[in-house]
C-alpha positions in Angstrom: 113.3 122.2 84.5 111.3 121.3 88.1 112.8 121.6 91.0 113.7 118.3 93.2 110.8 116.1 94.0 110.6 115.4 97.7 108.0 113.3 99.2 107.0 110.6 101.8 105.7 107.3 100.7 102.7 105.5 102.2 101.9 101.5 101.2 98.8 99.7 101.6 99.9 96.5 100.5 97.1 93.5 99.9 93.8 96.6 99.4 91.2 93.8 98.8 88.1 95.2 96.2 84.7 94.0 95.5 85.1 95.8 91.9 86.2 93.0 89.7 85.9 89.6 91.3 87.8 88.4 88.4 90.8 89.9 89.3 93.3 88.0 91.0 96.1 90.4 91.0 97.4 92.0 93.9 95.7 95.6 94.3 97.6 97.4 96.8 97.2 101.2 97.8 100.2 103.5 97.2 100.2 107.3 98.7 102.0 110.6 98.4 102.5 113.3 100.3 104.6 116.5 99.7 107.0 117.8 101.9 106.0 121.5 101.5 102.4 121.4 100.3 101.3 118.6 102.5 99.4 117.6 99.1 98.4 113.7 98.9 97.7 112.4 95.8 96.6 108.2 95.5 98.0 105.5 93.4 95.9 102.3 93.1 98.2 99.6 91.8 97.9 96.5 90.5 100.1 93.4 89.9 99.8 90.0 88.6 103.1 89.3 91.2 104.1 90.6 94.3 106.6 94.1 93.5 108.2 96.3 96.6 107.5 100.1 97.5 111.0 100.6 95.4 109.2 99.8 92.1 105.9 101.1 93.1 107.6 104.6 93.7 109.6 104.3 90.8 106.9 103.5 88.8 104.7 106.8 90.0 107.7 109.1 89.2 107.7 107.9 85.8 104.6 109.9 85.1 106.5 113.1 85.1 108.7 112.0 82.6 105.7 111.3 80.3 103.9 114.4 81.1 107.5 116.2 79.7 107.2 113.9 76.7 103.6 114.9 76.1 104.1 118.7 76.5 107.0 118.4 74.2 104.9 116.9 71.2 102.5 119.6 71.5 104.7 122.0 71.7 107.3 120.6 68.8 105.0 119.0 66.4 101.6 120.0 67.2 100.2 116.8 68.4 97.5 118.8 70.1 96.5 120.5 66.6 94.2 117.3 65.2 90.5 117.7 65.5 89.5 114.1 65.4 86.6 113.1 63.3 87.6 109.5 62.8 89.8 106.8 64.2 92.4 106.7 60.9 92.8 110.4 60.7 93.7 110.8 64.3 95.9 107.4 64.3 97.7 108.8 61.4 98.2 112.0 62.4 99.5 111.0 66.4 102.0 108.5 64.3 103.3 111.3 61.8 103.6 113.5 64.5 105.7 111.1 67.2 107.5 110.3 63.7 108.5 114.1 63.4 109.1 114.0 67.2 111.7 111.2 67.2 113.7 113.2 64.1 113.9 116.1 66.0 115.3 114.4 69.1 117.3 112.1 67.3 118.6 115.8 65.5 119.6 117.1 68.7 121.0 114.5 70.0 123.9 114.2 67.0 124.2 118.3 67.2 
């Protein structure tokens, strides 16, 4: 398991782009910084409504969470094994192996 994560929060809210002029979102600018490292890392977010810096944040500290999820399945059930040479193969094989993923958890869970 990681340690705690402990980090100050910067919000640009209202980051206007010339990307898409289609967009009509709000884009607003969300940044990290590490206590100890001092490491920044940059989250450009986008929302059909106005959100707070509470859900923004909560939002970015969800990625860990999948990243644990993700190592898990290749670790577990091999999801990293396919070598994809067509769309069906690798669809079935990533639903076989999630499939075999939720057993397992579902397994420990009742143990």
């Amino acid at each position: 398991m990681r340690g705690p994560r402990l980090y100050d929060w910067a919000w640009l809210d209202e980051v206007t782009t010339d990307t898409d002029p289609d967009d009509h979102g709000r884009n607003s600018l969300l940044i990290r910084k590490n206590y100890t490292t001092g490491e920044l890392a940059f989250y450009r977010c986008c929302s059909p409504q106005p959100v707070s810096l509470a859900t923004l944040v909560r939002v970015a500290g969800i990625r860990r969470t999948v990243e644990d999820g993700f190592q898990a399945a290749k670790s577990q059930v091999g999801l990293d094994r396919h070598q994809v040479r067509h769309w069906n193969s690798w669809h079935r094989f990533t639903a076989l192996a999630l499939a075999a993923l939720a057993v397992l958890t579902i397994c420990a869970a009742d143990a």
